[in-house]
Kinemage of the C-alpha trace (Angstrom):
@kinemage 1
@onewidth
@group {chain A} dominant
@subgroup {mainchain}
@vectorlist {calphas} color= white
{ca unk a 1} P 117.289 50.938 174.456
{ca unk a 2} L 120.565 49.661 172.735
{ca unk a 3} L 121.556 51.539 169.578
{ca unk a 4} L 125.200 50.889 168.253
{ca unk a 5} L 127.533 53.373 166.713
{ca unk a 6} L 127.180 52.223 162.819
{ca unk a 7} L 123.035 52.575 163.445
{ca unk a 8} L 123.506 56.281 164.898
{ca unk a 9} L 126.070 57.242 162.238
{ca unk a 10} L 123.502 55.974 159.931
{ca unk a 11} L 120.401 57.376 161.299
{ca unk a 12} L 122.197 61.201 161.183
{ca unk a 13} L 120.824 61.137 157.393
{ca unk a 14} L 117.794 61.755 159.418
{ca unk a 15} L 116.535 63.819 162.094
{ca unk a 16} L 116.040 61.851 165.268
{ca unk a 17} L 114.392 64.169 167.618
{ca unk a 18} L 113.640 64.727 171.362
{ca unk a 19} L 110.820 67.484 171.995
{ca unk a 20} L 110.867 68.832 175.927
{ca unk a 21} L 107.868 70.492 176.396
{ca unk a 22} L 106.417 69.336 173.156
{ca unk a 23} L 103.269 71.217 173.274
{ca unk a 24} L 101.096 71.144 170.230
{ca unk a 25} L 103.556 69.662 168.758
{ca unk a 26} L 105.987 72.664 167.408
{ca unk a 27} L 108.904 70.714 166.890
{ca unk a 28} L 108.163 68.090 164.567
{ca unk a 29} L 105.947 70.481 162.657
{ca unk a 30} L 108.739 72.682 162.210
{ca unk a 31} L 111.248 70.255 161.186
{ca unk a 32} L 108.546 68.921 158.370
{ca unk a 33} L 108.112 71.959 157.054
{ca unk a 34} L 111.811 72.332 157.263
{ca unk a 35} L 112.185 69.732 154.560
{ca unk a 36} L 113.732 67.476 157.405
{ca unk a 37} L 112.561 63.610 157.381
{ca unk a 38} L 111.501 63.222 160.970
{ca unk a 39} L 113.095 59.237 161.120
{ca unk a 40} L 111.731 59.147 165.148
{ca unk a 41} L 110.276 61.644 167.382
{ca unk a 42} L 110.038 61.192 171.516
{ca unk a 43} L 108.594 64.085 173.001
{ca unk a 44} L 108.219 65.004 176.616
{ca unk a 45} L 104.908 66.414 177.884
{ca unk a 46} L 102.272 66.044 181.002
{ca unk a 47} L 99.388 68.527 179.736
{ca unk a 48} L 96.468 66.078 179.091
{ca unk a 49} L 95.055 68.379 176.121
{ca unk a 50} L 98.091 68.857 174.182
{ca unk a 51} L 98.754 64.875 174.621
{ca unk a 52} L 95.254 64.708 172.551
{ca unk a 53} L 96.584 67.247 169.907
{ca unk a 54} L 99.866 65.535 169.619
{ca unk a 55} L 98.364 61.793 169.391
{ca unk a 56} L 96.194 63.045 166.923
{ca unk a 57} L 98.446 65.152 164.707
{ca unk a 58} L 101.698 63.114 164.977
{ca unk a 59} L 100.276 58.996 166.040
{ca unk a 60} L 103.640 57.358 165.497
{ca unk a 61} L 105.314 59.644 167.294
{ca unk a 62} L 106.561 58.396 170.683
{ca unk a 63} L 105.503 59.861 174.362
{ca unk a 64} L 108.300 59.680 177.226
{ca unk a 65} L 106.369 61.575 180.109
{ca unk a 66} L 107.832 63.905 182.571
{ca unk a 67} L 110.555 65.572 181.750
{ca unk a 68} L 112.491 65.043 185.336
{ca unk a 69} L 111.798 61.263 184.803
{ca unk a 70} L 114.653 60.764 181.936
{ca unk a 71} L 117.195 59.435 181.568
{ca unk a 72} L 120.389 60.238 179.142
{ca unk a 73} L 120.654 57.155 178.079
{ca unk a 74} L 117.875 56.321 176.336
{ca unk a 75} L 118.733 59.107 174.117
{ca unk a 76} L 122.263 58.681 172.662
{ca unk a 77} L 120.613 58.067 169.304
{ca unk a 78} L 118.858 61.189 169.248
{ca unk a 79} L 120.427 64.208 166.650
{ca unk a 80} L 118.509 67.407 167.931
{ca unk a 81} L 117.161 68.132 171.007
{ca unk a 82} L 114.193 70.954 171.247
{ca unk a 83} L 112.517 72.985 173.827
{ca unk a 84} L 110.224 76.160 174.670
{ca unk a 85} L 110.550 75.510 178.459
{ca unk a 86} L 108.299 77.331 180.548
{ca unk a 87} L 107.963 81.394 180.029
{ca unk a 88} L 105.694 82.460 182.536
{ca unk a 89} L 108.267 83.185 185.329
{ca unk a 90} L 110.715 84.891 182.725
{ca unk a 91} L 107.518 87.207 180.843
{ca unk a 92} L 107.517 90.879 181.177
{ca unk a 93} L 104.088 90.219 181.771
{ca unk a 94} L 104.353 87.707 184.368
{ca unk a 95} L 105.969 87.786 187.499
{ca unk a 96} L 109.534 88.058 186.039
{ca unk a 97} L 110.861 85.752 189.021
{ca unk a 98} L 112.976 83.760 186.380
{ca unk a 99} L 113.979 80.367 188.340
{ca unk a 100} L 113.856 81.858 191.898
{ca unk a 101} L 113.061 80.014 194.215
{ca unk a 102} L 111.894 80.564 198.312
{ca unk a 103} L 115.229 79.235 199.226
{ca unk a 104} L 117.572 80.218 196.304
{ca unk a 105} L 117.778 81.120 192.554
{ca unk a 106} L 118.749 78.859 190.431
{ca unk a 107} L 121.341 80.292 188.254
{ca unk a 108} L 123.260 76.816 187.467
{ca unk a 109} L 122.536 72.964 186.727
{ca unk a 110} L 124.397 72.539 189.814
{ca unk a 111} L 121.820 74.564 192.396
{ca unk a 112} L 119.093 73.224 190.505
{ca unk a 113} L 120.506 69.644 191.211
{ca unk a 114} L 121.100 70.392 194.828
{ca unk a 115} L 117.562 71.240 195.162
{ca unk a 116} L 116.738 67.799 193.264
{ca unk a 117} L 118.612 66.165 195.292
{ca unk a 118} L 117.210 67.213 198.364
{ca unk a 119} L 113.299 66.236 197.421
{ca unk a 120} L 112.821 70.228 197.167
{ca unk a 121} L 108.866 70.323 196.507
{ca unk a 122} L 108.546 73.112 194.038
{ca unk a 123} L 105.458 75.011 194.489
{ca unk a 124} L 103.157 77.408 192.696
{ca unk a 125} L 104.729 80.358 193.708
{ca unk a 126} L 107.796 78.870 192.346
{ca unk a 127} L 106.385 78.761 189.053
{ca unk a 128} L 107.722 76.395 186.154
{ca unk a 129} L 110.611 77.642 184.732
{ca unk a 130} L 113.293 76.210 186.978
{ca unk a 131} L 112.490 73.078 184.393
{ca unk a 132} L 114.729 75.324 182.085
{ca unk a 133} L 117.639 73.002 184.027
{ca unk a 134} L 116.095 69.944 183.189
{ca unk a 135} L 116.680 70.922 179.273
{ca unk a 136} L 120.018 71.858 179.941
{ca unk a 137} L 120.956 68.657 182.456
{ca unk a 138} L 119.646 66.038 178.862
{ca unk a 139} L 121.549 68.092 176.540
{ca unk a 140} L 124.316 68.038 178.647
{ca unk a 141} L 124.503 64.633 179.345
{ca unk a 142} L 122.939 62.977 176.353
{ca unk a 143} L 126.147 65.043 174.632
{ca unk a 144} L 128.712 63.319 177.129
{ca unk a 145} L 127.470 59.622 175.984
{ca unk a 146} L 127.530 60.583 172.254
{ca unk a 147} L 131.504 61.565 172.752
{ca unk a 148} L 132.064 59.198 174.944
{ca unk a 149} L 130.910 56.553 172.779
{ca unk a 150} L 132.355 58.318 169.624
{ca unk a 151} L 128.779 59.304 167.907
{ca unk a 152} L 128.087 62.517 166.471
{ca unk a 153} L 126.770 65.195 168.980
{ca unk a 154} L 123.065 66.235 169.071
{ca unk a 155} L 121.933 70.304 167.993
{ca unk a 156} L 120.188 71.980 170.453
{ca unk a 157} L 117.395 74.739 170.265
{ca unk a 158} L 115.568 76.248 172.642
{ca unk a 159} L 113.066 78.969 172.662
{ca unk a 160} L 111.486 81.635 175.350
{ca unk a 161} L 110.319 85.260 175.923
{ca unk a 162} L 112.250 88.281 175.875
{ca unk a 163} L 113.204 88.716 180.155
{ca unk a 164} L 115.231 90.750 182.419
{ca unk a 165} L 118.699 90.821 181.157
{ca unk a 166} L 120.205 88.712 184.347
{ca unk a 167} L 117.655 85.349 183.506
{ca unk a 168} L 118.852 85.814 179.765
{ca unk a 169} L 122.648 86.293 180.827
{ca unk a 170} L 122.476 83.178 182.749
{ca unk a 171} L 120.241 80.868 179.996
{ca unk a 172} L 123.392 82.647 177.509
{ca unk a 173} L 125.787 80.997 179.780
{ca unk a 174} L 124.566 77.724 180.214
{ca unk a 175} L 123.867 76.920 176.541
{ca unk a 176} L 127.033 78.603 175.775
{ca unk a 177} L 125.769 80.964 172.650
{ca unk a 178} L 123.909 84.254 172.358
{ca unk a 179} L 120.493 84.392 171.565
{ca unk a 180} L 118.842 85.001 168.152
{ca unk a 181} L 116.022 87.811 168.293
{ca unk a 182} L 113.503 87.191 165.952
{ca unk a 183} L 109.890 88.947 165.560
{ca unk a 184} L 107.418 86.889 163.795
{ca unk a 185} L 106.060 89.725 162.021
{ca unk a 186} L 108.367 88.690 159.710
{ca unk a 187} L 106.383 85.771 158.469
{ca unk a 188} L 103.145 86.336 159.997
{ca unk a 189} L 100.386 88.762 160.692
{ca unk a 190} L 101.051 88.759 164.528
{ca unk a 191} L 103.631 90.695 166.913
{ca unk a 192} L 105.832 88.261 168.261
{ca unk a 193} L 109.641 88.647 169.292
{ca unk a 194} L 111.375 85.740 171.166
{ca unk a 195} L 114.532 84.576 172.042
{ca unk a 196} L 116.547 81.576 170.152
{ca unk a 197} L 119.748 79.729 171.677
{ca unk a 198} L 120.875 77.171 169.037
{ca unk a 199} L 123.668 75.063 168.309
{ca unk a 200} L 122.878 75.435 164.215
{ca unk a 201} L 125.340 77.748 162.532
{ca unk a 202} L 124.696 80.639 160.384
{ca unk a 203} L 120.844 81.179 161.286
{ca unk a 204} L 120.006 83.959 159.672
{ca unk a 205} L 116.793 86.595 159.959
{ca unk a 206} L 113.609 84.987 157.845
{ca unk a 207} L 112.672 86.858 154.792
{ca unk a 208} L 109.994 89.600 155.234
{ca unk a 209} L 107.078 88.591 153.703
{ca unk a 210} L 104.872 91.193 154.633
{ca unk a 211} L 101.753 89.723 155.778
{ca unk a 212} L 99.073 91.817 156.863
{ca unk a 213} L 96.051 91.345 159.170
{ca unk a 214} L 94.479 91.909 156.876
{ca unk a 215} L 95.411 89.076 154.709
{ca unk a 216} L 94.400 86.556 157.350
{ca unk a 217} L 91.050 88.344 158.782
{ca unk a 218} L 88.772 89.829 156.236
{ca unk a 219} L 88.333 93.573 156.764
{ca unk a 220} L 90.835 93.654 159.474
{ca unk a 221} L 92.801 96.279 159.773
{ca unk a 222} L 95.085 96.101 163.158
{ca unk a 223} L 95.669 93.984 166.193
{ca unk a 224} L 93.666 96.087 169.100
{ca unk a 225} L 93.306 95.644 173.138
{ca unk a 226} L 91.661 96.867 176.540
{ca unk a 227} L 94.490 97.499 178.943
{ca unk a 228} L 93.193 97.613 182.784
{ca unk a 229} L 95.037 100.608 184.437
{ca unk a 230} L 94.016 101.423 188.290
{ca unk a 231} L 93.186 105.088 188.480
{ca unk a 232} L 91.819 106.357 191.914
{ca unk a 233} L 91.828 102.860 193.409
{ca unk a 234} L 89.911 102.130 190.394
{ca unk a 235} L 90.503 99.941 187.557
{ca unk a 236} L 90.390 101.805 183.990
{ca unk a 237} L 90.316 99.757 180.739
{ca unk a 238} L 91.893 101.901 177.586
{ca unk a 239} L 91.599 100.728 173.957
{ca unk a 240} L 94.968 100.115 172.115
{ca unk a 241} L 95.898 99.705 169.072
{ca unk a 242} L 99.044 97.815 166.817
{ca unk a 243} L 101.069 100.926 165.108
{ca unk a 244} L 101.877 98.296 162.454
{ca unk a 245} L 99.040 96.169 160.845
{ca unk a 246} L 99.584 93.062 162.846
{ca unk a 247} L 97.633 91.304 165.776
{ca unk a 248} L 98.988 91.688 169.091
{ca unk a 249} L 101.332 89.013 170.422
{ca unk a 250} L 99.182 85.776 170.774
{ca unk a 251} L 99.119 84.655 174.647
{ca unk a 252} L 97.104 82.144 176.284
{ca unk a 253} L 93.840 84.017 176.919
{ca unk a 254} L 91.720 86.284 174.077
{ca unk a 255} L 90.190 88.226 176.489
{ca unk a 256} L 86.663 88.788 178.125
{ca unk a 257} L 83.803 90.267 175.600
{ca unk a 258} L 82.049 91.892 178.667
{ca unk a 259} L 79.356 89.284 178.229
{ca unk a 260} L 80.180 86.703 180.889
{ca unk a 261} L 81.187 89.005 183.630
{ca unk a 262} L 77.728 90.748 183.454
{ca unk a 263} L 79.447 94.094 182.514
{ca unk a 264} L 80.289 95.676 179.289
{ca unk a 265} L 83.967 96.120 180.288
{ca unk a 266} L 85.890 94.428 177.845
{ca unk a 267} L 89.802 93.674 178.454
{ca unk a 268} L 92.903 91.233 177.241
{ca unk a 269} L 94.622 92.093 173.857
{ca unk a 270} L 93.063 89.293 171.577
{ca unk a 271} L 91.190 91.730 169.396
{ca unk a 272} L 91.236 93.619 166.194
{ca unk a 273} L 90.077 96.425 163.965
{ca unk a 274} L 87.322 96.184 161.204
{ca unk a 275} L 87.607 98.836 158.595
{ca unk a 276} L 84.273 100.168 160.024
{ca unk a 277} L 85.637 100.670 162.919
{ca unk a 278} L 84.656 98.181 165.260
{ca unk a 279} L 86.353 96.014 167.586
{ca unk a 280} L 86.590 92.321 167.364
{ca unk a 281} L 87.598 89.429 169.507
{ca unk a 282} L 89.907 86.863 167.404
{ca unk a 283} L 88.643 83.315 166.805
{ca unk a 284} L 90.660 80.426 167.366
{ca unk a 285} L 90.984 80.145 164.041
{ca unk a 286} L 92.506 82.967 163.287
{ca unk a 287} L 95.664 82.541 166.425
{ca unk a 288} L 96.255 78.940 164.480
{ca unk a 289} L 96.831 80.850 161.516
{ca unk a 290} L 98.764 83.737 162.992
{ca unk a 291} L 100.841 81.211 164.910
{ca unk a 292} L 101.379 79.177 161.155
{ca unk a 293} L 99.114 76.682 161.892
{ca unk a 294} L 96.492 74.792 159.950
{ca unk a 295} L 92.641 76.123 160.797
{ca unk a 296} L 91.612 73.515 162.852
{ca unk a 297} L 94.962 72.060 164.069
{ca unk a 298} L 93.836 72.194 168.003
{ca unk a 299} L 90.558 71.153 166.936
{ca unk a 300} L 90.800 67.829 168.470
{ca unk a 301} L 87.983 65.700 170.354
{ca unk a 302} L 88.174 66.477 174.167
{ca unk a 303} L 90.254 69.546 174.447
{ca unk a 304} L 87.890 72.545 174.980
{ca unk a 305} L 88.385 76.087 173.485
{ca unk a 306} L 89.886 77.717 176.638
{ca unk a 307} L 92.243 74.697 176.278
{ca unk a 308} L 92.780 75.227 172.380
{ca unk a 309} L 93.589 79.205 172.984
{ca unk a 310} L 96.029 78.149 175.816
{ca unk a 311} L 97.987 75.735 173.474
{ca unk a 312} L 97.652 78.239 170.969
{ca unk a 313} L 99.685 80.676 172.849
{ca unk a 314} L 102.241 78.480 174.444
{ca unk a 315} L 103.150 77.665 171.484
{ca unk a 316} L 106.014 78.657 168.829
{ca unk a 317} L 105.497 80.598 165.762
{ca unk a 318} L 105.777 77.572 163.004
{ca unk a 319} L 106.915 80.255 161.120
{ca unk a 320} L 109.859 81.005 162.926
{ca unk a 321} L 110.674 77.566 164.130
{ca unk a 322} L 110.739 75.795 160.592
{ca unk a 323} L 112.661 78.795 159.302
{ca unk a 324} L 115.615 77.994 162.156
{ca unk a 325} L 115.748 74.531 161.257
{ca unk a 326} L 116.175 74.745 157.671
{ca unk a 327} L 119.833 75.457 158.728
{ca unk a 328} L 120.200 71.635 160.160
{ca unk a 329} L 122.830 69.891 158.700
C-alpha cells in the first residue's frame, strides 16, 4: 500500500483511522458524532458477531483481521489510532491478572515480544489482555515510519477499566501520559468510570447533562442487582440498589430472571427499579441507549441476543468516546 508524503499531508484534513479491537464499531461512531469526516477506516477484529454489526453499520469501511497479523507499514497514512483492548484480565471483577502470564508478566513491548518471538501459545488462563502490547507495538512503529518519512504523527487513544494501580502504572508508562477518569454518568443514565490514555491535548470532563433512568426507561427509578455472597458454604443473593438514579455499569451479561435455572433466584446487576416497586431486567434496548447507541444498533441478522448484550458491554460509552475526540485537531 504506497501512499506518498503530499497524499498524507493532504489526507490530515481528514481523519484516517485504524480501530484495534473495533467492536461494534465505537470508533468510527465516535469520531462521526465528533463532527470528524471519517476519509478511511481499517479496523481490526476476529469476533464473528461484531464483524456482522460492523459490515452492516459501517459497509465501506475496511476489515484487516487479527490484530498480531499487521504490519506498520500498511499504516503510515493513518492519523489516529484507537483501541479498548481487552479488560477482562485488568477488571476488579475479573481475575485482575493484568498481562501475567504462566511464565512471566508482561510489563514491556519488549517481554511481550520475547514471548512472540518464541511461538509462546497463550492460553485461556492467560486471558486477552497481553494484546494491550500489540496496540502499543502499531502505534509505536506506525509513529517511527511517519518521522522517518517526514509525515505528520498519528493520535492515539485507548480505553479500559479502572485496575490495580501496578497494570495502570505500567499502561501510564508505555503510552507515556496519565490517564483521563471519566464516569459516563455524565452523559448517560448508566454508572460507568473508565480509564483514557490519549495523545489529544486539553481533553477536558464532558458537560453534565443529567440524565436520569428515568428518562430512558419509563417509570424507572434506579439501576438495581442480586449480588451472590457465600454464607455458611452457601450462596446468598442480596438486592442492591444505585444511590444515584442511574443503571448499574453495563457488562456483558443482564443477569438470570430465575426462570431458566428452574429456581426463583435471580442474580447479575442488569436490573432496575419501577416506581411500584418492582424489579426489572433491562432490555437490550435499553443498554444501546445507555451505552449512546441507536435502539436497534446490534440488531443485526445472525448475531443472537446473548451475542448483542455481550457487544453491548464490551463496548465504549459513545458518549464518552465522541466527547474525547471532539478535541482532534
Amino acid at each position: 500500500m504506497e501512499i506518498t508524503k503530499n497524499q498524507t499531508k493532504k489526507s490530515r484534513k481528514e481523519i484516517v483511522m485504524l480501530n484495534l479491537f473495533s467492536g461494534l464499531g465505537g470508533g468510527r461512531l465516535s469520531a462521526e458524532r465528533a463532527g470528524l469526516k471519517v476519509k478511511t477506516e481499517y479496523y481490526s477484529e476476529v469476533d464473528p458477531h461484531a464483524l456482522k454489526v460492523m459490515k452492516k453499520r459501517f459497509p465501506d469501511s475496511i476489515p484487516v483481521g487479527d490484530v498480531r497479523n499487521l504490519k506498520a507499514i500498511d499504516f503510515v497514512h493513518v492519523t489516529m489510532i484507537t483501541a479498548g483492548s481487552p479488560c477482562q484480565n485488568f477488571s476488579l471483577m475479573g481475575s485482575r491478572n493484568g498481562m501475567a502470564t504462566k511464565i512471566k508478566e508482561l510489563t514491556d513491548l519488549k517481554r511481550y515480544t520475547e514471548l512472540k518471538r518464541n511461538n509462546y501459545v497463550f492460553t485461556k488462563d492467560d486471558g486477552d489482555s497481553y494484546l494491550f502490547w500489540e496496540f502499543v507495538r502499531l502505534y509505536r512503529e506506525i509513529k517511527a515510519l511517519q518521522i522517518k518519512m517526514g509525515l505528520p504523527v498519528l493520535d492515539f487513544l485507548l480505553e479500559n477499566v479502572k485496575m490495580a494501580t501496578k497494570w495502570e502504572n505500567v499502561i501510564t508508562k508505555a503510552m507515556g501520559v496519565n490517564p483521563i477518569v471519566i464516569d459516563a454518568a455524565l452523559v448517560s443514565a448508566q454508572n460507568r468510570v473508565r480509564l483514557f490514555w490519549t495523545s489529544l491535548e486539553g481533553v477536558t470532563q464532558p458537560k453534565d447533562l443529567n440524565i436520569k433512568l428515568g428518562d430512558v426507561i419509563k417509570n424507572a427509578i434506579c439501576g438495581a442487582g442480586f449480588r451472590g455472597r457465600k454464607i455458611n458454604g452457601v450462596y446468598e443473593y442480596f438486592k442492591t440498589y444505585t444511590k444515584q438514579l442511574k443503571s448499574n455499569t453495563i457488562v456483558t451479561s443482564l443477569g438470570n430472571n430465575g426462570k431458566k435455572s428452574g429456581t426463583d433466584k435471580r442474580y447479575g446487576t442488569g436490573y432496575y427499579l419501577t416506581k411500584k416497586g418492582n424489579v426489572e431486567l433491562l432490555k437490550i434496548e435499553h443498554i444501546e441507549v445507555l451505552q449512546c447507541l441507536e435502539k436497534g444498533y446490534t440488531n443485526v441478522k445472525g448475531v443472537s441476543n446473548t451475542q448483542r448484550i455481550r457487544m453491548i458491554g464490551n463496548a465504549w460509552c459513545i458518549g464518552v468516546t465522541s466527547h474525547i475526540m471532539k478535541f482532534y485537531k
